[in-house]
N, C-alpha and C positions, 0 to 999 in steps of 0.2 A: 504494500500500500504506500508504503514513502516513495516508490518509485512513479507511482502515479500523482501525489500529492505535488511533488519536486517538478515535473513533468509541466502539471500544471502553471505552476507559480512561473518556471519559464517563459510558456507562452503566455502567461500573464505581463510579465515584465517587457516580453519582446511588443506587446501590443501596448504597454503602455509608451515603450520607446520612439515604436512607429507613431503612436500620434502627436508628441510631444514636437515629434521632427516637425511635423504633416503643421502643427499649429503654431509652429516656432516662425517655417519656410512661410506660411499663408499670410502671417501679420508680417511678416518682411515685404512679401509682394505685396501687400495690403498698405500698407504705411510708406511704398515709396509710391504707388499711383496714386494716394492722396495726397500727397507731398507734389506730384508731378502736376495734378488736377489744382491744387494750391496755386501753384507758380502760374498756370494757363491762365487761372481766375483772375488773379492778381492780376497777369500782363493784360489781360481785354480790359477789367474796368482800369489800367492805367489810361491805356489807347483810348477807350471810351470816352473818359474821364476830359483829356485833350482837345478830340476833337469835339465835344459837346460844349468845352468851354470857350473855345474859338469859331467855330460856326453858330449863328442864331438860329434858333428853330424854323426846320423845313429847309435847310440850304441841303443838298444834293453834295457830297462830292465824289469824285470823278476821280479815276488814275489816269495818267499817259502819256504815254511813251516818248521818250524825247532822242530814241538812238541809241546810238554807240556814238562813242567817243574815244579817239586818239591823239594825246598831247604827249607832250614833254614835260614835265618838272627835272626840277633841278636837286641834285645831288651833289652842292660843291661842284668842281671842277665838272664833273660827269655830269651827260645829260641821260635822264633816262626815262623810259616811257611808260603811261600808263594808259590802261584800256579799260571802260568801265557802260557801260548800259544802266542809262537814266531813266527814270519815273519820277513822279510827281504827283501826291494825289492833291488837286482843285475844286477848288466852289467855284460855280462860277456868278458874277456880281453882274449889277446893274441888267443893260440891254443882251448881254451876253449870256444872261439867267432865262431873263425872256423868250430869247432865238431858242435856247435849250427845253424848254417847258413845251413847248408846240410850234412855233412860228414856223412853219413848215417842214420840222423834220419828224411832222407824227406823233411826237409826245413818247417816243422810245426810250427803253431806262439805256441811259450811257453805256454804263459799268457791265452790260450783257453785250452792247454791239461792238463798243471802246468807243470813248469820246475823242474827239479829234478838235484841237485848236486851230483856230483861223489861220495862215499862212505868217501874217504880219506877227501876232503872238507867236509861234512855233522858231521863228526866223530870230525875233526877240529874247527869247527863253533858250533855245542854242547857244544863243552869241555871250549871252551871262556866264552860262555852264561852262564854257570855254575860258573865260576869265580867269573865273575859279580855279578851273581845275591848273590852267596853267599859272598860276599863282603859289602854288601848293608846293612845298619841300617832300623831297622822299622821304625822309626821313621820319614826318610827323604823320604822313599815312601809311605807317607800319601798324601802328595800335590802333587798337577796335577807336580809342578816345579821339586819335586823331581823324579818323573817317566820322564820328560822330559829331565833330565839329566841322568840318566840312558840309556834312549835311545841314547844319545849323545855317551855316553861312549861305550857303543854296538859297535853302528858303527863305530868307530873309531878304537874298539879292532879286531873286524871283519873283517873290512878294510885290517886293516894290517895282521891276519892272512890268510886271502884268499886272495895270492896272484893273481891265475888269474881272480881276481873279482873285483870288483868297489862296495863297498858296500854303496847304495844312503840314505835309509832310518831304521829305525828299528819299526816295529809296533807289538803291544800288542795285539793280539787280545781276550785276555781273562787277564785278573788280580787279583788275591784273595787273598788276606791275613787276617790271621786266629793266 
């Protein structure tokens, strides 16, 4: 009988092992997709946050596309190039709000067909970009900070030259430097 008793307690122990494991492993993966879900939450109501406090209620905006881009910054003596694919997400303001709501393009949401700027704004918002970027040390767009100031400086040069636009964001969607 002790052989079956001992026996027992075994398979007792080994099941308690196995769930110990099973509920140790489940709260790890447990506790880092809330943690993961945390961080997501957190960044949309930042985003949110942003542009809800810079666009007025009912302003639309818009991402698009401004290219590629190939400049030179400088490295000290060395010149060296950088290659990068612009975005820009837009409100757009005044009469340029208007043309967008219906004035003959239908009343289409933007952000499914892409919104497309006038010739004269895209030619505008180019030649900014350009500035910038060739303005730019290599060395200060190595760190995520120094692209993040860059992006700052964008929209704020943006901003101000596209007048009938609210410029909210500037994203990279491509970056290379060589």
């Amino acid at each position: 009988m002790q052989s079956i008793g001992s026996g027992a307690g075994k398979l007792s122990k080994q099941v308690i092992i196995v769930l110990v494991v099973v509920l140790v492993a489940g709260g790890g993966v447990g506790g880092y997709l809330m943690q993961a879900k945390g961080k997501e939450a957190a960044a949309e109501e930042q985003e949110g946050g942003a542009e809800t406090e810079i666009a007025p209620e009912g302003l639309e905006t818009h991402l698009v596309d401004l290219g590629e881009f190939l400049v030179n910054v400088s490295d000290g003596a060395k010149m060296r190039y950088l290659r990068t694919q612009v975005a820009m997400e837009i409100a757009a303001l005044g009469e340029a709000a208007e043309q967008n709501r219906g004035g003959g393009h239908g009343g289409h949401d933007a952000k499914e067909e892409g919104y497309e700027l006038p010739q004269e704004a895209l030619l505008r918002a180019k030649d900014v970009v350009v500035k910038q970027l060739t303005a730019c040390q290599f060395q200060s767009l190595r760190a995520e900070e120094g692209r993040d100031e860059l992006k700052e400086r964008l929209a704020a040069a943006l901003d101000t030259a596209l007048d009938e636009y609210e410029v909210h964001a500037v994203l990279f969607v491509s970056f290379v430097m060589q």
